[in-house]
VEXLUMKOL-798717 format. One record per residue (C-alpha): residue in three letters; x, y, z; residue number from 0. Coordinates in nm, 3 decimals. Layout:
! VEXLUMKOL-798717
+---------+---------+---------+---------+-----+
: residuo :       X :       Y :       Z : num :
+---------+---------+---------+---------+-----+
:     Ala :       X :       Y :       Z : NUM :
...
+---------+---------+---------+---------+-----+
***
This chain:
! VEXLUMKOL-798717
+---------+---------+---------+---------+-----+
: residuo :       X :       Y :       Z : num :
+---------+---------+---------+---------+-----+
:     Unk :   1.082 :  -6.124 :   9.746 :   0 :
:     Unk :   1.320 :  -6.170 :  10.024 :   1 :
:     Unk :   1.507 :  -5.798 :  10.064 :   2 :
:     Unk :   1.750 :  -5.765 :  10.362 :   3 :
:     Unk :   1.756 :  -5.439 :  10.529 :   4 :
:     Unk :   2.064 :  -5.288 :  10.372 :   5 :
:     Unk :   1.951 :  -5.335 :  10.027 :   6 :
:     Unk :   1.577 :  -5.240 :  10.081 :   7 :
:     Unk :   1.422 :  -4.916 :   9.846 :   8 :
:     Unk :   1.320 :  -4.677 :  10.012 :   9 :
:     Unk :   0.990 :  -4.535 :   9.905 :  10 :
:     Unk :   1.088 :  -4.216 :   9.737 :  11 :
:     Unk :   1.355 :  -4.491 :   9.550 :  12 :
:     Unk :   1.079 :  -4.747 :   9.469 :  13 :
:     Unk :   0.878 :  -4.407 :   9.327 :  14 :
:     Unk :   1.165 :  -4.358 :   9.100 :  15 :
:     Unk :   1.208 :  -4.688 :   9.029 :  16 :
:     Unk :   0.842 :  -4.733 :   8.883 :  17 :
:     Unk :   0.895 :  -4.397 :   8.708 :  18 :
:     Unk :   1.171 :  -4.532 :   8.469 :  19 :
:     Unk :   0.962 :  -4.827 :   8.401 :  20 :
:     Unk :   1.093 :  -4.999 :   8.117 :  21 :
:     Unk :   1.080 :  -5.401 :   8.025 :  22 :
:     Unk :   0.928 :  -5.623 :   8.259 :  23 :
:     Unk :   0.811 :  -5.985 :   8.291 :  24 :
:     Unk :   0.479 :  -6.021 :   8.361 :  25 :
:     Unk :   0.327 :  -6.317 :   8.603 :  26 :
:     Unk :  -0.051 :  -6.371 :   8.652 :  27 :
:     Unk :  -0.207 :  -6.671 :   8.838 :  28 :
:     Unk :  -0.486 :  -6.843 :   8.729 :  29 :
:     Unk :  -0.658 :  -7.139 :   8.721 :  30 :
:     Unk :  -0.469 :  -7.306 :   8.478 :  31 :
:     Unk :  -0.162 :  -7.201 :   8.586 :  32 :
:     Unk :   0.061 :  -6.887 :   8.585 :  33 :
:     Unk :   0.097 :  -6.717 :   8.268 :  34 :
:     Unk :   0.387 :  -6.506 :   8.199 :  35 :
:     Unk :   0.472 :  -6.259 :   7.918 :  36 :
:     Unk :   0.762 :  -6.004 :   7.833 :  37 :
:     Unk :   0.640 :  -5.657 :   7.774 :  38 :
:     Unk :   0.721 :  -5.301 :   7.812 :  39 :
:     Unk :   0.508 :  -5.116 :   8.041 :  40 :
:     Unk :   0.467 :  -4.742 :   8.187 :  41 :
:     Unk :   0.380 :  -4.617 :   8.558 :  42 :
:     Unk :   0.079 :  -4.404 :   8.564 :  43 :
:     Unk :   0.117 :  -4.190 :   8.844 :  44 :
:     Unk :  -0.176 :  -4.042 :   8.848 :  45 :
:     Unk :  -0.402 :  -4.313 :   8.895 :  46 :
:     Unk :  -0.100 :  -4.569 :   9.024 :  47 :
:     Unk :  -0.092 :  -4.812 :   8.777 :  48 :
:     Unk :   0.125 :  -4.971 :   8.551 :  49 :
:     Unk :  -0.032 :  -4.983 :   8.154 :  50 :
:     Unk :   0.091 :  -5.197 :   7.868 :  51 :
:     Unk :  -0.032 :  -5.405 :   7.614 :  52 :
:     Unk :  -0.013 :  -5.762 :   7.433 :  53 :
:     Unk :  -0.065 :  -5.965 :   7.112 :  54 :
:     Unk :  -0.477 :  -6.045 :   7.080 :  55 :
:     Unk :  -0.285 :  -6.369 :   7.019 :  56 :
:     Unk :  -0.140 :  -6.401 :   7.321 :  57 :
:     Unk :  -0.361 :  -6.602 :   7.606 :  58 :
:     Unk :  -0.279 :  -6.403 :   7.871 :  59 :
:     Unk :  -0.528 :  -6.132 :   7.850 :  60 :
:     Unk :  -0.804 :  -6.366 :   7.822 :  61 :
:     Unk :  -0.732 :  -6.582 :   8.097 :  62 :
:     Unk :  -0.550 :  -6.370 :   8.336 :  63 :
:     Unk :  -0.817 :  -6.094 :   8.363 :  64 :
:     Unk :  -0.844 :  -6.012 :   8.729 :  65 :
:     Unk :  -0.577 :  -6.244 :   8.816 :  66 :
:     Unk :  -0.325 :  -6.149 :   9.071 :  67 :
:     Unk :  -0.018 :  -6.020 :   8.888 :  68 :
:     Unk :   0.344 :  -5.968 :   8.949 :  69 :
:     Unk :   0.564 :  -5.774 :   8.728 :  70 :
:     Unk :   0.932 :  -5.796 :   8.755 :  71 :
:     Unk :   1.165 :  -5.543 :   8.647 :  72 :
:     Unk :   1.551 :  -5.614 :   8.585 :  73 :
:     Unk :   1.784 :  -5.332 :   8.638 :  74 :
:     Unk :   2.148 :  -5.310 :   8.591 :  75 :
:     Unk :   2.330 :  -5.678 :   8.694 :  76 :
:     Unk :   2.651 :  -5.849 :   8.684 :  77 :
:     Unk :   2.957 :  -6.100 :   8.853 :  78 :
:     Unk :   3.169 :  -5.964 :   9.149 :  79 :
:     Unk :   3.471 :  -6.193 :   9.172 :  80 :
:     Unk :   3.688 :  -6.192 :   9.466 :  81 :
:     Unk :   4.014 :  -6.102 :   9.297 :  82 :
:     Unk :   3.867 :  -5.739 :   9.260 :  83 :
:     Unk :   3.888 :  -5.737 :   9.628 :  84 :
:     Unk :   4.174 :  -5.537 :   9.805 :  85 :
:     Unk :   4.490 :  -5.782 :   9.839 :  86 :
:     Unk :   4.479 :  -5.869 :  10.229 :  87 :
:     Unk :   4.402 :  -6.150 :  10.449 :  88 :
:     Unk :   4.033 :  -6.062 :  10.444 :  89 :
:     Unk :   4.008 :  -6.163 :  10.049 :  90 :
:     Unk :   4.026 :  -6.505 :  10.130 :  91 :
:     Unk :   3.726 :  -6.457 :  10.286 :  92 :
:     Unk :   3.526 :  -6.354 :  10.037 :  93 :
:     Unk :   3.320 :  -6.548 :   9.800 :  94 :
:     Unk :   3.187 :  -6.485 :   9.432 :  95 :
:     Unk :   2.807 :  -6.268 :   9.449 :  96 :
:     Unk :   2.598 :  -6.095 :   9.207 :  97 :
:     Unk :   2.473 :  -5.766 :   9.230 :  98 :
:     Unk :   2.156 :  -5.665 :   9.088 :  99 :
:     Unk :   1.880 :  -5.444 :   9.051 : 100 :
:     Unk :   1.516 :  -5.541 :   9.074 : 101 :
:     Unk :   1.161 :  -5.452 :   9.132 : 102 :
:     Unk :   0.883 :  -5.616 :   9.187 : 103 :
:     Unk :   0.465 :  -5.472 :   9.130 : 104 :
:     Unk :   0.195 :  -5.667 :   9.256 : 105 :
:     Unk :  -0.165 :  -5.650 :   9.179 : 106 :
:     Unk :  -0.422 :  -5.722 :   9.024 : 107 :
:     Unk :  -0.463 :  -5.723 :   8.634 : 108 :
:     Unk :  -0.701 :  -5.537 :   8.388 : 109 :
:     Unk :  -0.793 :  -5.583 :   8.031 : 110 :
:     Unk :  -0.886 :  -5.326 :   7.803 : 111 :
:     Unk :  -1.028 :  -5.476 :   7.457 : 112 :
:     Unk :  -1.069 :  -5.102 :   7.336 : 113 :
:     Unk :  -0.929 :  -4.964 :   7.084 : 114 :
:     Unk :  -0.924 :  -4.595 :   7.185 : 115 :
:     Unk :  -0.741 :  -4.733 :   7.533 : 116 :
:     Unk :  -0.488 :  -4.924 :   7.349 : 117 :
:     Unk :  -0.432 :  -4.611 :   7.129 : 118 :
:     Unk :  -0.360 :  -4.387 :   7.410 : 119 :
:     Unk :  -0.133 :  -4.684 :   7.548 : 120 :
:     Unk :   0.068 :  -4.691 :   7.231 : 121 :
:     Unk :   0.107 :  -4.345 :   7.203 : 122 :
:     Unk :   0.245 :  -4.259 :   7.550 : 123 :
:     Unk :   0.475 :  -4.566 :   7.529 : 124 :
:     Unk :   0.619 :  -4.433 :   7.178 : 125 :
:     Unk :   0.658 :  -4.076 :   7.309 : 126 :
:     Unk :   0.813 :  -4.209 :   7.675 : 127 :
:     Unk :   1.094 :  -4.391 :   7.481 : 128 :
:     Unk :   1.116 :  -4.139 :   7.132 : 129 :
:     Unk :   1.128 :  -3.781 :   7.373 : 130 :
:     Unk :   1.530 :  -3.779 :   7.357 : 131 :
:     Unk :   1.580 :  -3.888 :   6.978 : 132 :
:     Unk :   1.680 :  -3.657 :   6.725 : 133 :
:     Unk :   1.361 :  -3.675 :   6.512 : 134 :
:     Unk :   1.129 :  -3.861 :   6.754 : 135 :
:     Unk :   0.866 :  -4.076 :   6.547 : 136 :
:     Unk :   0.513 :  -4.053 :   6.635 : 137 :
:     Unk :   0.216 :  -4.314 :   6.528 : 138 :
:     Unk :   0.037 :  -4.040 :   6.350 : 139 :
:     Unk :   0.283 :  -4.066 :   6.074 : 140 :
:     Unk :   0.137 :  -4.410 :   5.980 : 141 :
:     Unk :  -0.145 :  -4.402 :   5.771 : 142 :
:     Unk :  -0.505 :  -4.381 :   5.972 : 143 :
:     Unk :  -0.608 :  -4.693 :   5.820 : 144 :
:     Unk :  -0.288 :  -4.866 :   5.924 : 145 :
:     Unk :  -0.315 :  -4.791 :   6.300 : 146 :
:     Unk :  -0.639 :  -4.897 :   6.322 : 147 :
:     Unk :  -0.543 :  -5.221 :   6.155 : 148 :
:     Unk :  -0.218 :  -5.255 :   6.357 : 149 :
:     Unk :  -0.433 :  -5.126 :   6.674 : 150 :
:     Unk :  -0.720 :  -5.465 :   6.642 : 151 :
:     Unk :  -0.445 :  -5.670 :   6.693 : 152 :
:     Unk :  -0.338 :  -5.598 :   7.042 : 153 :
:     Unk :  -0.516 :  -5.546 :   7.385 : 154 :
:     Unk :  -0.427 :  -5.345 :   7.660 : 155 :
:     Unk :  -0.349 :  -5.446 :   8.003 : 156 :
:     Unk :  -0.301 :  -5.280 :   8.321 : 157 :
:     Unk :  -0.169 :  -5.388 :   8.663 : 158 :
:     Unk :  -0.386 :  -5.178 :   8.949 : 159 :
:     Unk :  -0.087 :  -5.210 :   9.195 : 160 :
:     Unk :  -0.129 :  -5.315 :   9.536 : 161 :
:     Unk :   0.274 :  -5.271 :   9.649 : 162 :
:     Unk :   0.551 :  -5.243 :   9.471 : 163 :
:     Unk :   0.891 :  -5.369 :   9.648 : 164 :
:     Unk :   1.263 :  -5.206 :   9.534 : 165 :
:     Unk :   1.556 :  -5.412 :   9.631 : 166 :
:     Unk :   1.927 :  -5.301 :   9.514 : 167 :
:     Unk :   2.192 :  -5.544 :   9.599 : 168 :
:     Unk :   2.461 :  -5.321 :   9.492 : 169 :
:     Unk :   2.789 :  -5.409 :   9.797 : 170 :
:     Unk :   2.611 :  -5.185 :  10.016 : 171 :
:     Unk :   2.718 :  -5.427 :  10.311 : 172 :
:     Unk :   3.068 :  -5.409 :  10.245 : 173 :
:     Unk :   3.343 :  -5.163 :  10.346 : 174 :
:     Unk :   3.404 :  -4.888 :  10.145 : 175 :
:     Unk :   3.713 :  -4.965 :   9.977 : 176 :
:     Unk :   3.555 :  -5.312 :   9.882 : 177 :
:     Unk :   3.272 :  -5.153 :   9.711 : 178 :
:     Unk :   3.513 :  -4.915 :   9.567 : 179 :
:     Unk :   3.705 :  -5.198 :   9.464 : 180 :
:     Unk :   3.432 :  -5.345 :   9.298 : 181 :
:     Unk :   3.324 :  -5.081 :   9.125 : 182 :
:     Unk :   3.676 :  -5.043 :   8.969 : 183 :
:     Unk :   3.621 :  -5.431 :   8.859 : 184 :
:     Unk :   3.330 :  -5.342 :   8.682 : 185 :
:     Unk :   3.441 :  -5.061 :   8.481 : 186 :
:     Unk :   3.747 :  -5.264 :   8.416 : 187 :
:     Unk :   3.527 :  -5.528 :   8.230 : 188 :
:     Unk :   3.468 :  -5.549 :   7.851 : 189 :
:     Unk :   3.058 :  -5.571 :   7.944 : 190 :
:     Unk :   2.849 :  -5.267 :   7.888 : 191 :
:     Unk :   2.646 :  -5.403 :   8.111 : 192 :
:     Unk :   2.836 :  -5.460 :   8.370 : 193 :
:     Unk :   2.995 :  -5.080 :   8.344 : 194 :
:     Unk :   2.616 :  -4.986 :   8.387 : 195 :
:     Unk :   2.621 :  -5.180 :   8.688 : 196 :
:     Unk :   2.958 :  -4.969 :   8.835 : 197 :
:     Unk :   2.715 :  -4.631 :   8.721 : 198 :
:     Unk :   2.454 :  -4.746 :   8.951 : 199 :
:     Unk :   2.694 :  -4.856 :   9.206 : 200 :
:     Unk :   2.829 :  -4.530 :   9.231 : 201 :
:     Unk :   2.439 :  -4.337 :   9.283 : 202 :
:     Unk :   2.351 :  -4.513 :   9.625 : 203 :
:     Unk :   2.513 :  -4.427 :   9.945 : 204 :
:     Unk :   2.737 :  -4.689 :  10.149 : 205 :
:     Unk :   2.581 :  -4.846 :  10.431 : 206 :
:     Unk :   2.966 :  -4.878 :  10.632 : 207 :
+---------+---------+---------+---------+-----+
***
């Protein structure tokens, strides 16, 4: 991934960034081809890996076991026009961009056909993303015989990363009353999203 300088992680950022995890899009190459599947996955620190599982019906963790990986994860994105810019002769200077969020884990990837490991999987990833609900649900409250059923029909999968690489295009290169500007766009906007984007926008420093 091509990351200029002023929108490089650092590596305390990239940490953090592998921390919150969340939905990624995994890539694996392999002799037939690359192979690429949606899936939620968790960082685990301790032995620096990211952990997730997939459908038994899905062919990547048959023929991607080993393969070099890549998964991708999307932060917070969205349109900058130029009309948010200040009103001066420099406007008409500026073009239409996108900021964005992104990180990208390489390495290579596992498979775990085990039902005990794909237990363990399921059960982190339920309490990572149930902790701050009001009655968080937990996979004991299905029925033994149900989990085990439900648990046969996936396999885990693990990506033993090699480097991970943070970029944050977020108007870092601009002046500070353009990226102020923009950020004032954003919130402006009808888009959840792209009031997420203005959230972020405001958590790393300016380069100018």
């Amino acid at each position: 991934m091509y990351v200029p300088t002023a929108f490089a992680l650092t590596e305390d950022e990239t940490v953090d960034a592998l921390r919150r995890g969340g939905f990624a899009h995994l890539v694996t190459a392999t002799a037939a081809g690359l192979l690429t599947t949606p899936l939620p996955m968790l960082y685990d620190e301790e032995r620096h890996r990211l952990v997730g599982h997939v459908s038994r019906a899905n062919p990547h963790w048959r023929g991607g076991n080993g393969g070099q990986s890549v998964a991708i994860f999307s932060g917070a994105d969205g349109y900058v026009s130029p009309r948010w810019y200040p009103e001066d002769a420099s406007r008409t200077r500026m073009a239409p961009t996108w900021n964005y969020e992104v990180l990208t884990v390489h390495g290579r990837l596992v498979v775990h056909d085990d039902v005990e490991w794909v237990r363990a999987n399921v059960t982190a990833l339920t309490a990572a993303h149930e902790q701050d609900r009001d009655e968080p649900w937990r996979i004991d409250e299905v029925a033994a015989r149900d989990v085990d059923s439900m648990l046969r029909a996936i396999v885990g999968v693990e990506v033993v990363i090699e480097r991970a690489v943070g970029k944050a295009k977020l108007s870092q290169n601009q002046p500070d009353r353009n990226r102020r500007a923009v950020i004032d766009g954003l919130e402006r906007s009808a888009s959840p999203g792209d009031r997420t984007l203005a959230d972020r926008m405001r958590i790393l420093p300016n380069e100018n």
